[in-house]
C-alpha positions as a Markdown table, in Angstrom:
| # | Residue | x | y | z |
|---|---|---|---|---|
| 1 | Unk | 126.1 | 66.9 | 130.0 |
| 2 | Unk | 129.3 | 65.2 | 130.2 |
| 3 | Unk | 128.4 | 62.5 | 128.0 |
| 4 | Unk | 126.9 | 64.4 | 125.5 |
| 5 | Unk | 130.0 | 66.5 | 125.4 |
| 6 | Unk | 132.5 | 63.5 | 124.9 |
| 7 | Unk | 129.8 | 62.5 | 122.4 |
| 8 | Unk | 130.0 | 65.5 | 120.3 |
| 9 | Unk | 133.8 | 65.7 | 120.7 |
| 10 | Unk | 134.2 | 62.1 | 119.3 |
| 11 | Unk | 132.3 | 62.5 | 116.6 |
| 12 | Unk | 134.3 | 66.3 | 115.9 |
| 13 | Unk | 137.4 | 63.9 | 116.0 |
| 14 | Unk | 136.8 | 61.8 | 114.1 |
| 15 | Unk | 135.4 | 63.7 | 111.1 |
| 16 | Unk | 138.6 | 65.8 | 111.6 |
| 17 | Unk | 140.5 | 62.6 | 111.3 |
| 18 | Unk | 138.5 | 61.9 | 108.2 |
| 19 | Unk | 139.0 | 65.6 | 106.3 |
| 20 | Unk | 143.1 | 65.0 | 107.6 |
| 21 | Unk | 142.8 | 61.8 | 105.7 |
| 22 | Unk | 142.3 | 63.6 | 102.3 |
| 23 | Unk | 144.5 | 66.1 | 103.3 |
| 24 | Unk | 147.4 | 63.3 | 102.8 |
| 25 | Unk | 145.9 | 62.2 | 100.0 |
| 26 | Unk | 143.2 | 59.3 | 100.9 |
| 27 | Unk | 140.3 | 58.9 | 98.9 |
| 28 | Unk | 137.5 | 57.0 | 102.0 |
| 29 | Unk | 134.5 | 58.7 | 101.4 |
| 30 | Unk | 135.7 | 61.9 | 99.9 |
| 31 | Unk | 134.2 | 60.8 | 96.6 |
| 32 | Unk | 130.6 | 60.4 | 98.4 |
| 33 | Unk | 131.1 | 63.9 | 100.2 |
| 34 | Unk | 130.5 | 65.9 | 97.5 |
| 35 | Unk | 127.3 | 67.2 | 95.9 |
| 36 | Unk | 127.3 | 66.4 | 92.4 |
| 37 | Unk | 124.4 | 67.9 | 89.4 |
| 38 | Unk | 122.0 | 66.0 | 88.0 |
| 39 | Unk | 125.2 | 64.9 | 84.8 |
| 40 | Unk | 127.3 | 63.5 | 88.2 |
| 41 | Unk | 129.7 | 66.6 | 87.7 |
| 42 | Unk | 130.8 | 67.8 | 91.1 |
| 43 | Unk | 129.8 | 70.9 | 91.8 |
| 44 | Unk | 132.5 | 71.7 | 94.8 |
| 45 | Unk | 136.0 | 70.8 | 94.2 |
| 46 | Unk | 137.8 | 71.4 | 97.0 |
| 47 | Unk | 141.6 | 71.6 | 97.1 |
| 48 | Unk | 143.8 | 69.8 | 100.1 |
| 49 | Unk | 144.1 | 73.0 | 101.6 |
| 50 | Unk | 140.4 | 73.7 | 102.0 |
| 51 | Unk | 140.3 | 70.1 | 103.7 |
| 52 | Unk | 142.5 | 71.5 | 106.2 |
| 53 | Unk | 140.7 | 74.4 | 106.8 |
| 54 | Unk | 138.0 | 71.8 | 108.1 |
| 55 | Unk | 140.4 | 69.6 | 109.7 |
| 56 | Unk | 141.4 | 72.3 | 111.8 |
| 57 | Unk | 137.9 | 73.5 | 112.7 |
| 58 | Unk | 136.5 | 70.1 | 112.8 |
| 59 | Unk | 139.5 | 69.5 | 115.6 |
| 60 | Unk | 138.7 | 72.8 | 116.8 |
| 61 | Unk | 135.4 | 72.2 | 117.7 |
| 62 | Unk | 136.3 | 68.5 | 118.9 |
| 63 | Unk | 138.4 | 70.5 | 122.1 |
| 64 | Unk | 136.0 | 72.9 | 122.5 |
| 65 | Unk | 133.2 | 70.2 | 123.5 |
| 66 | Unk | 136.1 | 68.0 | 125.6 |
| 67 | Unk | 137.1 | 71.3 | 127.3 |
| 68 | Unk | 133.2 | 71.7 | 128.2 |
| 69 | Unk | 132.3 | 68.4 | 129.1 |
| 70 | Unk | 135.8 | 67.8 | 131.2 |
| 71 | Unk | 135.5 | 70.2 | 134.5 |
| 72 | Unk | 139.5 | 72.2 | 134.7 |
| 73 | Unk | 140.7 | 70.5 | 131.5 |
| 74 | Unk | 141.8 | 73.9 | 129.2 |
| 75 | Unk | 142.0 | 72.9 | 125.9 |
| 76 | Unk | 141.1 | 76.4 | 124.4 |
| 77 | Unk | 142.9 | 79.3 | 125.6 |
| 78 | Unk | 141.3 | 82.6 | 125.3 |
| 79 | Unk | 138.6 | 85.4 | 126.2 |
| 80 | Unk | 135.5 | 84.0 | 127.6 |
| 81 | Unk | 133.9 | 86.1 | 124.5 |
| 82 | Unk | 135.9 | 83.5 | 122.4 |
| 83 | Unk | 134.0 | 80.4 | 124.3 |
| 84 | Unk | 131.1 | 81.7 | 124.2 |
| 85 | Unk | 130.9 | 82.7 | 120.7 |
| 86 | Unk | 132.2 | 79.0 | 119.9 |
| 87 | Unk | 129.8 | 77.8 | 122.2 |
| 88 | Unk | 126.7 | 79.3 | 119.9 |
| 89 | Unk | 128.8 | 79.3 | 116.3 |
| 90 | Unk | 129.5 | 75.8 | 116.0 |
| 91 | Unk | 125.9 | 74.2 | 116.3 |
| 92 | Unk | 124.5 | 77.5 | 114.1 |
| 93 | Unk | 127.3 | 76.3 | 111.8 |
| 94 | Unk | 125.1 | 73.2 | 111.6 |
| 95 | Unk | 121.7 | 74.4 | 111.8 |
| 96 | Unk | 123.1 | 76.6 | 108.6 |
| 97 | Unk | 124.3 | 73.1 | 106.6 |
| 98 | Unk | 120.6 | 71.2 | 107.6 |
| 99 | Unk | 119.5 | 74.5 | 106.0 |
| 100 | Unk | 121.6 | 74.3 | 102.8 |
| 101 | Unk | 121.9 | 75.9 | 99.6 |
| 102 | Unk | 118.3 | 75.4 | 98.4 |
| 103 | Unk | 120.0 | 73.7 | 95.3 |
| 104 | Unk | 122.5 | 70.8 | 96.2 |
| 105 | Unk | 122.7 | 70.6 | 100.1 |
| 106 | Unk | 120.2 | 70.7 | 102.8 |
| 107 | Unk | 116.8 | 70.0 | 103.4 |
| 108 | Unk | 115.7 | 72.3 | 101.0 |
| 109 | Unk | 117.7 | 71.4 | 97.9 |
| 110 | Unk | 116.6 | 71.0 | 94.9 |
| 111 | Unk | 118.6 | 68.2 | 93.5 |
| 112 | Unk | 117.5 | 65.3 | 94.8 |
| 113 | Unk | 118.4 | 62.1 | 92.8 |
| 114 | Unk | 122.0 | 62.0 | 92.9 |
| 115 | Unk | 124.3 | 59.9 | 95.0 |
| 116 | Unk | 125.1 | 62.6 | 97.1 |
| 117 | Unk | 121.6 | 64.3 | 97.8 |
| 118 | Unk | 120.3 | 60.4 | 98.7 |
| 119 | Unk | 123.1 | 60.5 | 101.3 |
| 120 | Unk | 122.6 | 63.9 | 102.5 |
| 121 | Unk | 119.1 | 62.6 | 103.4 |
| 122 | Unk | 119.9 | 59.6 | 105.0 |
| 123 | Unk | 123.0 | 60.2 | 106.7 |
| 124 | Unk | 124.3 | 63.9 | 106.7 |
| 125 | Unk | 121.3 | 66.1 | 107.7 |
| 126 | Unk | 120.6 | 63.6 | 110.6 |
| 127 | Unk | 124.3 | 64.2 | 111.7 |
| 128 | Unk | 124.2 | 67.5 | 111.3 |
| 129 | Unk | 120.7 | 68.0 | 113.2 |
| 130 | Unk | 122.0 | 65.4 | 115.7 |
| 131 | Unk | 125.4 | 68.1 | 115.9 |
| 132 | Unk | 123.0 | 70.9 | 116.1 |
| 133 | Unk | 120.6 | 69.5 | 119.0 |
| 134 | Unk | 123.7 | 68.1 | 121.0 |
| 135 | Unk | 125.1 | 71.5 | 120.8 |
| 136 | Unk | 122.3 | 73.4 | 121.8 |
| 137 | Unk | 121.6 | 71.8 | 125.2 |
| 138 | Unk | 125.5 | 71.6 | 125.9 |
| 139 | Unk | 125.5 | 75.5 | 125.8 |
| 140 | Unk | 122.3 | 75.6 | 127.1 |
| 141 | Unk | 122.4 | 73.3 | 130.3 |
């Protein structure tokens, strides 16, 4: 469990890392991250401060899984409620986005030729399922 723990956490990081990136202004990836129609027209356009938002939760959930996977390292101060809860939100949080909107996003979206929905298929539903699974036996085991 350990290593799946400092797994997940990495991979938390470092897509905080990424989402701080645009907060500041970079542009790696951001332009790829986005669903887009079938014109190329983005359909989200999310301000810095929405990037934050998920910074923040991203590096939330990055402690979390370090505070789990490292025995008497507290990260994450609160009610054991709070853990818990965290402990089952943040893969249904992912079982949610391999869900999607049934139009741009997820396994069941409609749009399916842009460059977004080709990487959603290829690279973000895997991550996200690979999120989900990882989370589930963590909280589970």
């Amino acid at each position: 469990m350990l290593t799946l723990a400092i797994l997940e956490s990495t991979v938390f990081f470092v897509l905080s890392l990424v989402h701080f990136n645009w907060v500041v202004g970079g542009k790696f990836g951001f332009a790829k991250a986005l669903p887009t129609n079938v014109n190329g027209e983005r359909v989200l356009n999310p301000q810095k401060k929405d990037s934050l938002i998920v910074a923040l939760g991203l590096l939330l959930f990055a402690l979390y899984y370090l505070q789990v996977g490292v025995v008497g390292l507290h990260l994450i101060a609160g009610p054991q409620w709070l853990l818990t809860f965290l402990g089952w939100g943040i893969p249904l949080v992912f079982f949610l986005r391999i869900i999607g909107d049934f139009k741009y996003i997820g396994i069941f979206k409609k749009i399916k030729d842009t460059g977004f929905a080709v990487l959603d298929n290829k690279f973000y539903i895997p991550l996200c399922f690979f999120l989900f699974i990882n989370g589930v036996i963590i909280k589970v085991v």
